[in-house]
C-alpha positions in Angstrom: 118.6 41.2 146.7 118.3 40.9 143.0 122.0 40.9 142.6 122.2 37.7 145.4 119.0 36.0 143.9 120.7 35.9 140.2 124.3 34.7 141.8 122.5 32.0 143.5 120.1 30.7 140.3 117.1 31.8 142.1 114.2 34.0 141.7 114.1 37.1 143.9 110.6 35.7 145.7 112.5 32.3 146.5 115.4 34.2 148.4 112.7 36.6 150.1 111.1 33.2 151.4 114.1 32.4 153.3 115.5 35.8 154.3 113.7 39.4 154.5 117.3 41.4 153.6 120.7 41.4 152.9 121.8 41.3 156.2 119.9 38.1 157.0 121.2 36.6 153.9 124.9 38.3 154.9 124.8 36.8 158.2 123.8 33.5 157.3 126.7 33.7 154.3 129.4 34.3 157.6 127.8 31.8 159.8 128.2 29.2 157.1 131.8 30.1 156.4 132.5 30.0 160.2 131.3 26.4 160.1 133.5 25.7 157.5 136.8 27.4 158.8 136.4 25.9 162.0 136.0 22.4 160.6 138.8 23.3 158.4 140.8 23.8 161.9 139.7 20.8 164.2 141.3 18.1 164.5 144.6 19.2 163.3 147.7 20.4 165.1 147.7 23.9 166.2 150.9 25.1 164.1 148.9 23.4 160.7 145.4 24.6 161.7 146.5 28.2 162.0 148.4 27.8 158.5 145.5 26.6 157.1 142.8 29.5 158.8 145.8 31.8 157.7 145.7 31.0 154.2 141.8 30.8 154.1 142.0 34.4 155.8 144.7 35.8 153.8 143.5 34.8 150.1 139.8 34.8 151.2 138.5 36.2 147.6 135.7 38.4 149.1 137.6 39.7 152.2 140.5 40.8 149.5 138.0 42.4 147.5 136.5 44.5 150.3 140.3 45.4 151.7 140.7 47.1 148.2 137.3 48.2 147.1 135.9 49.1 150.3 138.2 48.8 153.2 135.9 50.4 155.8 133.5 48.0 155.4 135.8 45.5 156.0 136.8 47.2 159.1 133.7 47.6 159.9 132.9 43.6 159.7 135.8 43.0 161.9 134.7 45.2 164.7 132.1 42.7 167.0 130.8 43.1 170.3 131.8 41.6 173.3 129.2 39.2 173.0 130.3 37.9 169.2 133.8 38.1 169.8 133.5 35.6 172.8 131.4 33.5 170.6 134.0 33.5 167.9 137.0 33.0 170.5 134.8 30.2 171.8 134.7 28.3 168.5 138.6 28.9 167.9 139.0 27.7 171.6 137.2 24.0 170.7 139.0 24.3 167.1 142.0 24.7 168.4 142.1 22.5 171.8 143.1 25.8 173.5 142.1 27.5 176.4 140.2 31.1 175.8 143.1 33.2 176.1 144.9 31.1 173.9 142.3 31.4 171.3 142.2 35.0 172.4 145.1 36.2 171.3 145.5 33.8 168.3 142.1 34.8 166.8 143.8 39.0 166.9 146.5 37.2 165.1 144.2 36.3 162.6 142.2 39.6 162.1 145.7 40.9 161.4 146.0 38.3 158.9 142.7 39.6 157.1 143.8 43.1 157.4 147.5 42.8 156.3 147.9 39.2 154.6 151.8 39.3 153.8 152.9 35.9 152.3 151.9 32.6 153.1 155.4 31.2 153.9 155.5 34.1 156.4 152.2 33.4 157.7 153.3 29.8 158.2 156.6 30.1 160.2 154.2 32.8 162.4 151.7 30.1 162.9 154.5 28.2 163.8 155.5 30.5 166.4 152.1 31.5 167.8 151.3 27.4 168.3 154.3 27.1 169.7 153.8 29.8 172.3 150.4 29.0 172.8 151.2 25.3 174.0 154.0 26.6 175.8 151.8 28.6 178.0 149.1 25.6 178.6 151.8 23.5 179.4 153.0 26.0 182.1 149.3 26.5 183.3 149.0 22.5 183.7 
């Protein structure tokens, strides 16, 4: 906590006054970068919002850090319950204009993407491909 307190320009008795431990303060660290990623994603077209949650993913600083310094906790973070993973498919889902399974199977695309990042032009043309399946199969369902 002393460590976070210092990064943030605070004393150590401010940041116990709005979180008891690390994983208060960790979760509330995620929940706020959820919030950004899926504003990041709304409103744009499915091939360019998956790009751009690609390239967040792919070049995120702390997530490349952890894949190299401490890749089982990395793995660990991307392991979720039931429960969380709907929540996060859910918020993809509204981000993306996409029905569940849509958002289903493009949110394993993009724990891929934080395990294994490859190149952002790659990332790209698979965005491209994954949006362009995706719609293909709502427009099929419709």
């Amino acid at each position: 906590m002393q460590s976070i307190a210092a990064a943030a320009g605070v004393s150590k008795a401010t940041l116990y006054n709005h979180f008891r431990t690390k994983d208060e303060v960790a979760a509330e660290l995620l929940e706020t970068e959820l919030a950004r990623l899926t504003a990041l994603a709304a409103g744009l077209p499915p091939d360019r919002a998956l790009a751009a949650l690609s390239d967040e993913l792919g070049a995120h600083p702390v997530l490349r850090r952890l894949a190299v310094s401490e890749p089982e906790l990395l793995s660990g973070l991307l392991t979720v319950g039931a429960e969380r993973w709907g929540d996060l498919v859910g918020r993809l889902a509204g981000a993306l204009g996409v029905d569940v399974d849509e958002a289903e199977l493009a949110g394993r695309w993009l724990v891929g993407v934080v395990l294994q990042p490859g190149r952002s032009l790659t990332r790209h043309r698979h965005a491209a491909r994954l949006a362009a399946l995706l719609f293909a199969g709502s427009a099929a369902a419709q």
